[in-house]
NUKOL-362433 format. One record per residue (C-alpha): x, y, z. Coordinates in steps of 0.25 Angstrom, whole numbers, plus 5000, padded with zeros to 4 digits. Example, Ala and Ser with C-alpha at 12.3 -4.5 7.8 and 13.67 -1.06 7.14 Angstrom:
<rs>
504949825031505549965029
</rs>
This chain:
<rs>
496853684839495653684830496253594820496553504832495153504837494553494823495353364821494953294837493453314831493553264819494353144825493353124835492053114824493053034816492952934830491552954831491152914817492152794819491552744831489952774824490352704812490952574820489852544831488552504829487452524841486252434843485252444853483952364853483152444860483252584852484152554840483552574827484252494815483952634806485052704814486552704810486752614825488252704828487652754841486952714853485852824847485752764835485952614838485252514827484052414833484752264830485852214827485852184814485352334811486752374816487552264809487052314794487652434798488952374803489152284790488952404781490052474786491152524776492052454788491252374798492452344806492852384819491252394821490652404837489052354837488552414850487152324856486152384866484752314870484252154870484252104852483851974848484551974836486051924833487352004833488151944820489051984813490151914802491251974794490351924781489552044785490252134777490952134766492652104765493452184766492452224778492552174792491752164802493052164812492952234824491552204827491152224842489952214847489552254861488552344870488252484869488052484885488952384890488352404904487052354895487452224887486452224875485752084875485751994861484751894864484551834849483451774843484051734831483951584831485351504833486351614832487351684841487051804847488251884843488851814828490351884822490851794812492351824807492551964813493751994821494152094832492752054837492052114852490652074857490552114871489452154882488452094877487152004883486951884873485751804878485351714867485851654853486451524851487851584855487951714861489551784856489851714842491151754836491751674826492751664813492251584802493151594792494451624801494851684814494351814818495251894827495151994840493751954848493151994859491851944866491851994881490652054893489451984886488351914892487851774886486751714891485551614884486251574872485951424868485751324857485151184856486551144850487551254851487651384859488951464866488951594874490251664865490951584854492251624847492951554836494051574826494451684833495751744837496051834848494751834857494151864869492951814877492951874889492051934901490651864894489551794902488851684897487751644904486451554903486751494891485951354892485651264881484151194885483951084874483150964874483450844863484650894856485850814850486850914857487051054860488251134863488351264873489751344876490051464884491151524877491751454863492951464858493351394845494851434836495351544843496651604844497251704857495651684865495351744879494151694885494151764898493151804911492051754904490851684913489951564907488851524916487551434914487951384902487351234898486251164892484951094897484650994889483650874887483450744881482050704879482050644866483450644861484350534865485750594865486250744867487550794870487850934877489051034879489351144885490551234884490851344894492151384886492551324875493851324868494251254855495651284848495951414853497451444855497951544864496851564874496451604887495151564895495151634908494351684919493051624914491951584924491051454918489751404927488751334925488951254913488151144913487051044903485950984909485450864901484250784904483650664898482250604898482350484888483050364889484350334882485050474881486550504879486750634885488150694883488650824890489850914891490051044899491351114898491651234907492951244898493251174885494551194876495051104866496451124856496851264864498251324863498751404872497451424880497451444895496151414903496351504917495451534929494151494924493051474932492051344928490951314937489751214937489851144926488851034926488150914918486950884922486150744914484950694919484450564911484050454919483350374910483750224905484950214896485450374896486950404894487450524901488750594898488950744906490250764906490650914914492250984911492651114918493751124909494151044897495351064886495650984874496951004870497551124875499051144871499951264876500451314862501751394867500751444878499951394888498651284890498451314903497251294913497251354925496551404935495151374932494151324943493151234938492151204948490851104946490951024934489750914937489150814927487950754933487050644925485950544927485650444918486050284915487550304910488650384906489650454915489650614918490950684917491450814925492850844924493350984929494550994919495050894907496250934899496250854887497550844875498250974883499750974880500551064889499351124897499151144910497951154920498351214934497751274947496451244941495251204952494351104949493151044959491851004957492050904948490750804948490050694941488650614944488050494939486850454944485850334936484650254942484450134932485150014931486049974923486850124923488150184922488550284930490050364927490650484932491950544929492250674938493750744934494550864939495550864928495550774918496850774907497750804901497350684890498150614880499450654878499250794882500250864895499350944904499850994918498851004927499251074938498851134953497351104950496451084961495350964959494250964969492850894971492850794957491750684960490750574954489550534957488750404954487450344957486550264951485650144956485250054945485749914946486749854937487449994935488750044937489650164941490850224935491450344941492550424939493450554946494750594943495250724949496350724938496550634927497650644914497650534905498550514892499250654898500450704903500950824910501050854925499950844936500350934946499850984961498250964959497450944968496250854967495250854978493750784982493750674971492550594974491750484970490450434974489450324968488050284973487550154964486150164974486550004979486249954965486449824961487449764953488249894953489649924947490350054951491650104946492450214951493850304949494450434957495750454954496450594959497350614948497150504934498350514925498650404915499550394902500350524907501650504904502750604912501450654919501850714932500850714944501550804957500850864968499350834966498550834979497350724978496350744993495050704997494650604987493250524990492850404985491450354991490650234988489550174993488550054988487449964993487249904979487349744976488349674969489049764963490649804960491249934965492749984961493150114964494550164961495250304966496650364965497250454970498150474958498150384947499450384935499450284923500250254912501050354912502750354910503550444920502650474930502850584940501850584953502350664964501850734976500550694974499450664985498450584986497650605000496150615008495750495000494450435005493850304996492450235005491650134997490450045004489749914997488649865004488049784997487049695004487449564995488849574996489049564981489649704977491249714975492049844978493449884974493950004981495450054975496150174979497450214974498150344981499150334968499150234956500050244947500150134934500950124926502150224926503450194921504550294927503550344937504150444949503050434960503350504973502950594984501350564983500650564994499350474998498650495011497350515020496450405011495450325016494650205009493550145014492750025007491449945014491049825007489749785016489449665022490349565011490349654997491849624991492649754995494249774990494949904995496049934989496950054990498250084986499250194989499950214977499950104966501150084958500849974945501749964934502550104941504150124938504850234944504750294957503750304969504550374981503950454994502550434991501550415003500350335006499950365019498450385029497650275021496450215029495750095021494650005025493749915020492549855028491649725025490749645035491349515026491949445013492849525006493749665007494849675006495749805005497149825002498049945004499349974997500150094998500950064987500549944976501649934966501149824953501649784942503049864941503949824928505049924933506049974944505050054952505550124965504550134976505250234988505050305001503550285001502750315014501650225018500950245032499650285038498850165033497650115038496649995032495649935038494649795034493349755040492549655039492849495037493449445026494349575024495849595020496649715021497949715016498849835019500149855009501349965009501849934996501249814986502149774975501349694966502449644954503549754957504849704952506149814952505349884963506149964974505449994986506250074994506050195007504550135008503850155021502550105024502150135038501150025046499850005041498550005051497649895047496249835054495349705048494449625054494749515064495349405056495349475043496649475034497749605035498749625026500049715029501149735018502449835019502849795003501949684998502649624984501449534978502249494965503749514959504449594967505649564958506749664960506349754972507049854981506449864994507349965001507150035013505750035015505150055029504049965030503249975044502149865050501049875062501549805072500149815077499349755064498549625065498949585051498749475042499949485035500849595038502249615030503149715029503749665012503149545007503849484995502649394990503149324976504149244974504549294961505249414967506649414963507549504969506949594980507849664990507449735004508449815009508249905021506849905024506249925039505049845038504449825053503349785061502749665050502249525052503249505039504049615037504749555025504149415018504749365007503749255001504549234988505649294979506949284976508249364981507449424992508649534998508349585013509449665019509349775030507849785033507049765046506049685047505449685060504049595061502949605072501949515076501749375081501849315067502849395062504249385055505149485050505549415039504649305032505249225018504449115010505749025010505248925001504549044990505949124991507249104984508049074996509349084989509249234986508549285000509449375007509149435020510149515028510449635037508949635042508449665055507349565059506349575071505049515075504349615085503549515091504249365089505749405090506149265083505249265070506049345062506049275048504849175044504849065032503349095026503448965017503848875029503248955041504448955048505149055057506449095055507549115066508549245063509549135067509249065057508849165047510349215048510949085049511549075035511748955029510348905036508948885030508649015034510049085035509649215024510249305033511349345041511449485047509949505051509549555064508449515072508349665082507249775085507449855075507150005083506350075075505350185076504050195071504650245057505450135055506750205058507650155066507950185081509250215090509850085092509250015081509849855077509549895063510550025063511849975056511449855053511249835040511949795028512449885016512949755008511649784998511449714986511549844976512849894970513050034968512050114960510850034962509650094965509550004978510650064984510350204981509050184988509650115001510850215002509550295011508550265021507150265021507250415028508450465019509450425027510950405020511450255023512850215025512850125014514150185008514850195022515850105024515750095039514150105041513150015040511750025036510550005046509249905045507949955038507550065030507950175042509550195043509650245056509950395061510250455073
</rs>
């Protein structure tokens, strides 16, 4: 038993002198650098007493410095220390108390507060850093260092006219930064080229976890009173090439440069970044907090440039490398760039992803997004560019998932004459990208601009929802886009306003897929009072504009609840334009979409304004595009003022050959003009070549109670039109519900066209434009509401055609022989009634064989509904309804 007790005590002084010999005590208060430094008791006074002892160890290794007190001087420490083969691996360095940080404010002149240099397996924790150029500095010079821990230190007051950072680590593998605060770390510099501030910098790391940390008040104050030009960045985090990565649980407020300029003919550049990472593999970005992140310039003095731009988040080429790229679950909250002076353009965006490839960005949430502009000379430029999510960019496949965009705006005033606006928002925008855009939701864009009645003003503005162009494959699916604003207001003198804003915008991009999306609480108002009546103003929204998709599948978006508003004065030139969904140079399929709860109007005392609806507007197709089961209904437009025109259209096919249009409805429009003033109402309007088209089974329903102008259920405009084929169409309760101007092989068979009003035909041909030799009509059931004999009218010879003579063949008018002239019973849905003439009336001798398209879409109804086509012994019904019990 003794021997055993003799060997537990010569163990335990063994440990002892261990721990002595590895762990160095410092205290600034009662230390004394004669002392050995092993013990509390024995401490040394400075630092640098403690570290001649450390470097003349036989093994410096493995080596614990212990601080206590306020020093002034630097903790640094480099593996040229000591002689090879010594190493200083293993250092730590940390508090004696830890409930009492020690505090290193240094005075040595442009260094770090704590310096290690090529040492691995390296700790520096719990300590109060409140000066130095950087506070944590931990590097390899000449290769990776391994195993490093910096966690629970406080950072305050560290700065630098050109280049300060809270914690910096690089070329290190296996690190940690973690549980720090750095705080109050702001720059305050006056005519400097450029200066440089981060949080927290990474640079070559390998398997880093940068976790729980908070940054707050980090920036710079800077000022121009003698220097023309200075740029400025700030870095809350910042990452560059670090593979195998987590960022996570940080908390980022308050980073933010303030610049201000006194002379004339500045060029002020500023960027803040809550988060910025660029070449990260296998990196994941996760429930981060980044908060009030703001540029703030002030330089309005003649001829200054200002460019502030503001980023929550922002990653340059993030690549999942067997692993993940992922962003998620962060919540970036205030990112504002605010500037005065003559020209330039301020930029907040909340996140951009740029050169990702394979990455995705889910349940993120993003408000707050905001720029300002404001200049008071003349001849300015004033910009804005206000983004949720920008990217993925050029080439790269990001997903961009469940994210929810609230509150992105811009601002722009100014009031010199001469000068001119240019503002842009964008709650998501991907460009030279691919990958899937899937169930956002994007809130509150806004834009306002305020050019203080100036004269010869020119103003210029964007929103769009979503913005993806160049996207090939891109798919775009259950994204919600609400409560979008668009207010403009101006009392300035001949000047030229055009403002653009879509819903959701896609471009240039092969094999589309946009599905499930809506697009709703939409509310565009703009006024132009100018006294002189010289200004111009072009309103334009789009619900959905797609250009330029080949192999496109659109279907099963919604747009409702929007409300545009223009005033042009007393006689300024006002054109109001709003469409639906926009199709130009589309192929592919657009199927079960809806448009529906629009309110439009335009007002003017006299002169010009003139506003146009379409709910669909198809241009420039080169390819078989199928347009099906669309719902229209709900519209409402509204003109006011003399000289006005308002011109309503469901569906405007603007050069569309090899079009189908088939299971359409578009329910009655509700229109109000001005006494006398000109009101247009078109079902399917085709302004040019119509070569080719299908137009099967659409149900296309008039207001019987409309004072219209024009009013017409299918207007086939351009003679040029070669083969064209309307089968099975309910179109009702028109001045025209079919007029066929021009065209040749014009085939009509099983439709109903009923017309209503005093003027009104249900059937109007341009005999003398038409190729009479190829015009079939058959199997229609004709009817007149109000004249029961003017059923067929020749607009090129103003003359009414009897049905008698219409089927009369061999006559001048005999085209048809099986048409009927009856009520056709239907309800307010266009579906047919109980004891219905159309029901079994119709023809199944089509002009399709087997197999063709045509046929497969006619072998239904409008609702679904199986028709007998194949049944001997059944016949089909008139109209787009087949009749059920």
């Amino acid at each position: 038993m003794k021997k055993i007790l003799v060997c537990i005590a010569f163990s335990f002084a063994l440990a002892q002198t261990a721990e002595a010999t590895g762990t160095f005590y410092v205290d600034a208060d009662a230390g004394n650098d004669a002392n050995n430094c092993t013990s509390a008791d024995t401490a040394c006074l400075t630092i640098a007493g403690a570290k001649a002892l450390i470097v003349d160890l036989a093994d410096p290794s493995n080596t614990t410095l212990k601080l206590k007190g306020t020093f002034t001087d630097q903790v640094s420490f480099a593996n040229t220390d000591v002689t090879k083969p010594d190493t200083l691996d293993g250092l730590r360095v940390t508090a004696t108390d830890q409930s009492n940080q020690p505090v290193i404010n240094t005075s040595v002149a442009a260094t770090a507060a704590i310096s290690i240099v090529n040492i691995n397996s390296v700790t520096v924790d719990h300590l109060t850093i409140t000066g130095g150029t950087k506070g944590v500095y931990v590097v390899g010079s000449g290769g990776f260092i391994q195993n490093i821990s910096i966690h629970d230190n406080d950072i305050s007051g560290v700065s630098s006219t050109t280049t300060s950072s809270g914690i910096e680590l690089t070329y290190a593998k296996s690190g940690t930064i973690r549980d720090n605060t750095i705080h109050d770390m702001v720059a305050t510099v006056t005519d400097v080229s450029y200066t440089y501030v981060y949080g927290i910098y990474v640079l070559y790391g390998y398997d880093i976890a940068i976790r729980q940390n908070t940054i707050s008040n980090v920036g710079i104050n800077s000022t121009l009173a003698a220097t023309t030009s200075h740029v400025s960045y700030v870095y809350g985090l910042y990452l560059s090439s670090v593979t195998d990565g987590i960022v996570k649980q940080n908390t980022l407020s308050d980073v933010f440069v303030t610049e201000t300029a006194t002379l004339a003919d500045t060029n002020q550049t500023t960027s803040v970044f809550g988060f910025n990472g660029s070449n990260l593999f296998d990196v994941a970005v996760s429930n981060n907090t980044f908060t009030n992140l703001t540029s703030t310039m002030s330089a309005d003095v003649d001829g200054n440039y200002c460019g502030g731009a503001v980023y929550g988040l922002l990653v340059s080429d993030l690549r999942p490398d067997d692993g993940v790229g992922l962003i998620n679950k962060n919540t970036i909250d205030t990112v504002t760039s605010t500037q005065t002076c003559d020209s330039g353009s301020p930029t907040a965006q909340g996140m951009n992803i740029q050169y990702a490839f394979g990455a995705t960005a889910e349940d993120n949430t993003i408000q707050h997004i905001t720029t300002s502009h404001t200049a008071n000379g003349a001849d300015v430029s004033v910009g804005g560019s206000a983004t949720g999510i920008s990217g993925p960019f050029y080439g790269s496949t990001v997903t961009l998932s469940q994210n929810v965009i609230s509150d992105v705006g811009a601002t722009a005033v100014y009031s010199g004459a001469d000068s001119s606006s240019n503002v842009t928002v964008r709650g998501i925008y991907q460009y030279v990208g691919s990958g899937s855009i899937v169930g956002n939701t994007i809130s509150n864009l806004s834009i306002s601009i305020d050019n203080n009645d100036a004269a010869g003003y020119y103003d210029y503005a964007t929103l769009y929802g979503i913005d993806s162009s160049f996207a090939d494959n891109v798919v775009l699916k259950n994204n919600t886009i609400k409560q979008t604003t668009f207010n403009y207001a101006t009392a300035g003198v001949d000047g030229t306003t055009l403002l653009y804003l879509y819903g959701l915008s896609i471009g240039y991009a092969d094999g589309a897929v946009i599905q499930k999306n809506t697009v709703k609480d939409v509310e565009v108002a703009t006024a132009a009072t100018d006294a002189t009546d010289a200004s111009y103003v072009s309103m334009n929204t789009y619900g959905f504009f797609f250009n330029r998709l080949p192999n496109a599948v659109i279907r099963n978006n919604r747009l409702q609840r929007f409300s545009i508003s223009g005033d042009a004065g007393n006689a300024n030139d006002l054109y109001n334009y709003v469409q639906g969904i926009n199709l130009n140079s589309v192929s592919g399929t657009i199927h079960k979409n809806r448009i529906v709860n629009a309110d439009v109007t335009s007002t003017i005392v006299a002169d010009a304004a003139n506003q146009f609806f379409y709910a669909i507007a198809v241009s420039t197709q080169s390819s078989q595009t199928a347009i099906t089961d669309n719902i229209v209904r709900d519209i409402t437009t509204t003109t006011s003022g003399i000289g006005t025109s308002n011109t309503v259209m469901g569906i405007n096919v603007s050069y569309g050959p090899d079009l189908i249009l088939t299971g359409n409805q578009i329910r009655p429009f509700t229109s109000t003009v001005s006494a006398g003033e000109a009101l247009g109402h078109y079902g399917i309007y085709f302004s040019s070549d119509a070569s080719h088209a299908r137009i099967l089974d659409n149900m296309l329903l008039g207001n019987a109670t409309a004072a219209t102008t024009v009013s017409t259920g299918v207007y086939l405009l351009v003679d040029s039109t070669v083969d064209v084929d309307m089968i099975h169409n309910t179109i009702t309760d028109w001045e025209y519900p079919v007029r066929v101007d021009g065209g040749n092989k014009i085939y009509l068979r099983n439709n109903i066209l009923a017309a209503v009003g005093a003027d009104s035909y249900a059937l109007a041909i341009g005999r003398d434009t038409m190729n009479n030799d190829t015009f079939k009509s058959d199997y229609n059931l004709l009817y007149n509401a109000t004249v029961a004999e003017q059923l067929v009218y020749d607009t090129d010879n103003t003359l009414a055609i009897l049905l008698a003579d219409w089927t009369n063949v061999g006559g001048s008018y005999g085209y048809d022989v099986n048409s009927i002239n009856k009520i056709p019973k239907i309800n307010a849905l266009g579906r047919l009634q109980k004891g219905s003439k159309a029901i079994n009336a119709g023809s199944k001798d089509y002009p399709y064989t087997k197999g063709d398209a045509e046929l497969t879409y006619l072998a239904t109804d409008i609702n679904g509904t199986k028709r007998p086509i194949d049944a001997k012994k059944k016949k089909v019904d008139i109209g787009a309804d087949e009749y059920k019990k």
